[in-house]
Structure formats: structure tokens, C-alpha cells
C-alpha positions as CSV (number, residue, x, y, z in Angstrom):
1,X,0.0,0.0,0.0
2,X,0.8,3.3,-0.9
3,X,2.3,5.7,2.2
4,X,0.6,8.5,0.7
5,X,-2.6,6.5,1.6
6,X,-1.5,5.4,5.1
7,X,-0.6,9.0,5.7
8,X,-3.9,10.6,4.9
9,X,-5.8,7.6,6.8
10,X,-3.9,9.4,9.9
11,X,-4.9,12.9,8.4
12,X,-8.4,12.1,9.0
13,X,-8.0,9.7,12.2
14,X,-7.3,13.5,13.4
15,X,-10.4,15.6,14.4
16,X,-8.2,18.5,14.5
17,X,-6.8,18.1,11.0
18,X,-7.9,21.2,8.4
19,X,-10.0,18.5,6.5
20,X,-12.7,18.9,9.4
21,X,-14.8,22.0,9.6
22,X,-17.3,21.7,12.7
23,X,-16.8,18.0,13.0
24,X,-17.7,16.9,9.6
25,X,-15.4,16.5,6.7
26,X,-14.6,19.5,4.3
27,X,-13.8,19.4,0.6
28,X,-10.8,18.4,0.6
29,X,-11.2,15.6,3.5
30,X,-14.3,14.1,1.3
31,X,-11.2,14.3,-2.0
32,X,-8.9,12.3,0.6
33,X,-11.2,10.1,1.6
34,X,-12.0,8.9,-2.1
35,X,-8.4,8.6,-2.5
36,X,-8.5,6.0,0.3
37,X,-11.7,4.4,-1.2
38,X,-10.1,3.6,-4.3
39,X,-6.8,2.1,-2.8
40,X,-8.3,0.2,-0.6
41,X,-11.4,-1.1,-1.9
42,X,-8.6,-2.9,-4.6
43,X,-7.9,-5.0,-2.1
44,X,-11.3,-5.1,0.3
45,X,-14.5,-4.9,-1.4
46,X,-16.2,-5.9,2.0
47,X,-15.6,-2.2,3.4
48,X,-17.7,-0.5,0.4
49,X,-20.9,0.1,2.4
50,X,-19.1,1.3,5.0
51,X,-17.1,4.3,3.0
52,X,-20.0,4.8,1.4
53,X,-21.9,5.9,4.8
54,X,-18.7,8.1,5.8
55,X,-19.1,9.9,2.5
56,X,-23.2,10.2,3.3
57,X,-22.9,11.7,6.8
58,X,-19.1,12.9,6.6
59,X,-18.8,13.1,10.8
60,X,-15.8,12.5,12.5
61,X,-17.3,9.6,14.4
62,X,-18.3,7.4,11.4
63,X,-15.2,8.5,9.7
64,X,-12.4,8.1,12.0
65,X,-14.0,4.1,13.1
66,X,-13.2,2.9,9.1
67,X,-10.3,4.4,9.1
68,X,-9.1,2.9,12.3
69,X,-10.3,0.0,10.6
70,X,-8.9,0.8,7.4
71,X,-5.2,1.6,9.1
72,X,-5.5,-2.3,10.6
73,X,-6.3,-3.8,6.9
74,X,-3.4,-1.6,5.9
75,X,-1.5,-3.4,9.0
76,X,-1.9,-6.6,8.0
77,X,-1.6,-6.0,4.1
């Protein structure tokens, strides 16, 4: 896996990062985070649904849990 990837899954692990504005993700967060989706649905399909609720309600709560669970897949790949 790319470290540009596991770099920005720490980015938004961070709720004080500037891709969060008020607890949700920005612009440029929601960019990063379909830059995660593509790596690392490549290699696990299973975690589609759950990017696709991150994107849908963009909060730091939903987001940060698949990318903690994103950084372990990343782990053990």
C-alpha cells in the first residue's frame, strides 16, 4: 500500500486536521477520503458500504471508526 494513503488515513483519524470544519469533513477531506476508497477497496470490497456511509454523513465519528479499521487492513496487508 501506498504511504501517501497510510498518511492521509492518519490525516483524518485526526479531528483536528484542516479536512474537518465543525466536526464533519470538508472538501478536501471528502477528496482524501476517495483517494482511500479507491486504494483500498482494490484489495477489500467488503468495506464499500461502510465508505459509502462516511461519505453520506461525513462526521468525524463514522469516519475516523473505518479508518481505524482501514489503518489495521493496511496493518496486515
Amino acid at each position: 500500500m501506498d504511504d501517501a494513503v497510510s498518511r492521509y488515513v492518519r490525516e483524518l483519524m485526526d479531528p483536528y486536521s484542516p479536512y474537518y470544519s465543525n466536526g464533519l469533513l470538508n472538501s478536501e477531506g471528502m477528496t482524501l477520503l476517495k483517494v482511500i476508497a479507491r486504494s483500498v477497496l482494490a484489495l477489500n470490497p467488503s468495506l464499500k458500504a461502510r465508505f459509502a456511509k462516511a461519505r453520506r454523513l461525513r462526521d468525524y465519528e463514522h469516519v475516523s471508526s473505518l479508518m481505524a479499521d482501514v489503518a489495521e487492513t493496511l496493518g496486515s496487508g
